[in-house]
N, C-alpha and C positions, 0 to 999 in steps of 0.2 A: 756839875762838877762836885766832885766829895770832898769831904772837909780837909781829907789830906792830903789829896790834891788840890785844894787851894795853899792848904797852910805847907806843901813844897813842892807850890810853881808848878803842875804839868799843863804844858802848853797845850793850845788848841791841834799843832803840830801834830805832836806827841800822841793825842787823843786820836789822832785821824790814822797814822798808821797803824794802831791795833787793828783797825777795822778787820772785819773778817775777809779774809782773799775769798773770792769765785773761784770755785773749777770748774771745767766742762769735762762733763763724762760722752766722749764722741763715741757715736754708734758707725761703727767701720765699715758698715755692710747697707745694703740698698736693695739687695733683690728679695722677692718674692718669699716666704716660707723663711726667713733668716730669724737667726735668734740670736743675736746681738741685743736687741730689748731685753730678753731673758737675764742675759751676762750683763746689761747695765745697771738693770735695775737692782740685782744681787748685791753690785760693788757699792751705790747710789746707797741701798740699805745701811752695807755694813759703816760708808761713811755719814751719814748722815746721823749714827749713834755717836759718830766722837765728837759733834761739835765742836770740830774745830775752824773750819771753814763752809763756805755759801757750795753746797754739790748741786749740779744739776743736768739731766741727761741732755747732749745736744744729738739731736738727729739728721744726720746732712741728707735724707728724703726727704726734708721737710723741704728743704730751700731748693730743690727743683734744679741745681746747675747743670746748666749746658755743660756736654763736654767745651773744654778749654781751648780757644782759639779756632772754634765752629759759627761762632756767630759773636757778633759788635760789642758784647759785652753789656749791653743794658737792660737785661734782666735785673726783674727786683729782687731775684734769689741771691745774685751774686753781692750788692749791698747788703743784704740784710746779713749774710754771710761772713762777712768781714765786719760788720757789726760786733755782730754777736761774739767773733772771736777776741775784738779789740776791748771788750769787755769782761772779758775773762783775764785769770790772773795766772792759770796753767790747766794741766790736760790730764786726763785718762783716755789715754785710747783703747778702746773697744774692739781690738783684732783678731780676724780670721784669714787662715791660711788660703790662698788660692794659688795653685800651681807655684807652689813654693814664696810667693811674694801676700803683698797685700791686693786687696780689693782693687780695682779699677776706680771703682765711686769715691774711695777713700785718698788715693793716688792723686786724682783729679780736683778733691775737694783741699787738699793740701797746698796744691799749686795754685790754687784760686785765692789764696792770700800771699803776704808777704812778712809787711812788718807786724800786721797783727798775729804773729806768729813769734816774731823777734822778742831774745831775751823774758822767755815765761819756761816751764819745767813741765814734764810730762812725765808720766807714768803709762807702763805698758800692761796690758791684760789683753792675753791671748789663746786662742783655744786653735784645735788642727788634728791629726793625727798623731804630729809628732807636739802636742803642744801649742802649735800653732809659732816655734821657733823661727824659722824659717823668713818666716812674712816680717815678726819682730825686728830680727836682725837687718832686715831691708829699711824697715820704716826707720830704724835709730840712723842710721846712714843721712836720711831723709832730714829727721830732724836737725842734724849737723847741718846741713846747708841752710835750713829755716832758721837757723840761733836758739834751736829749743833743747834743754838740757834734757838728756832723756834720764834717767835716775836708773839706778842697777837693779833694784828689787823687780821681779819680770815672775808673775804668776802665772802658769802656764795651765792653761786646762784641755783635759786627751777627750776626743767625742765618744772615745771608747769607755772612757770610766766616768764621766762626770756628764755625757749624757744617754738619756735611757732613747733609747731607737733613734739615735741621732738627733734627735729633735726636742726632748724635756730633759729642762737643765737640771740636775740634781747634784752639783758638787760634792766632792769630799770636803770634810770636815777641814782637814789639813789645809785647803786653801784660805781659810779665811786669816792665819796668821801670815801668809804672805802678804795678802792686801792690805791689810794693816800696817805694816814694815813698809810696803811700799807706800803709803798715803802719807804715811813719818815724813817719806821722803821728798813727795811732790811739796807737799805741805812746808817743808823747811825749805824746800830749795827757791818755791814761788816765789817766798816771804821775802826771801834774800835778794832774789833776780829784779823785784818789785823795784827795789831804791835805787839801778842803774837804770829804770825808765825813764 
């Protein structure tokens, strides 16, 4: 503790909600050949210069889940999964368009929690034809039933201009002040959502 927080009182309290909030940057995609890594690890970069919070890429390949309501539920994916999210403070979702909606894996891995989903703030990054609009506006839906605030700043990337043969990420420039705007916003909203847990 520093001198002037001793000589005016800041509590131990005090000291512990600055802490840094966690985000999870979720990778929304599961299949083969996908470049959702690509688009995380971009956003992952540009947040991980503002220091302002804990960034860190979450993979739902990694945790292996059963689709939902296919088998007894005691997979160690599905713990570890609800872990991982109940220690998180809010989200970047990582989405790509499929047949106008989101991913199946991602769908699936959303329903596989509850409360660790409750009252935290997300942020949207989407890519598709059009954007990847489409899928967005499904998942914000989505989130309203989770209790996850979704925040409005929504950076949209075209396969057609931000990446080279569909497959290498090469953004425009102009995106990176949307992700900015929008990390403001996960970033205030989490802090805020944090002290009704």
């Amino acid at each position: 503790m520093g001198f002037l927080d001793k000589l005016f009182g800041k509590t131990v309290e005090e000291e512990t909600t600055m802490t840094k909030l966690n985000i999870g940057i979720i990778l929304g995609s599961t299949r083969q050949g996908r470049v959702s890594p690509q688009v995380g690890e971009w956003v992952k970069g540009i947040a991980d210069k503002r220091g302002d919070a804990n960034y860190e890429i979450v993979d739902i390949a990694d945790f292996n889940l059963p689709f939902l309501g296919t088998t007894d539920g005691s997979e160690p994916g599905i713990a570890a999964w609800n872990q991982k999210l109940a220690n998180l403070d809010g989200f970047v979702f990582i989405v790509q368009e499929y047949n106008h909606s989101i991913t199946g894996a991602l769908k699936n891995a959303l329903d596989f929690a509850r409360e660790a989903w409750n009252d935290k703030a997300a942020g949207i990054v989407s890519y598709g034809s059009t954007g990847g609009a489409r899928a967005a506006e499904h998942l914000r839906g989505i989130c309203g039933e989770l209790k996850i605030a979704d925040v409005r700043t929504h950076p949209t990337l075209s396969l057609f201009t931000d990446f080279e043969n569909g497959s290498d990420f090469k953004p425009a420039e102009l995106h990176l002040t949307n992700v900015n705007a929008m990390l403001d916003e996960v970033v205030a909203w989490s802090g805020a959502l944090k002290t009704i847990r």
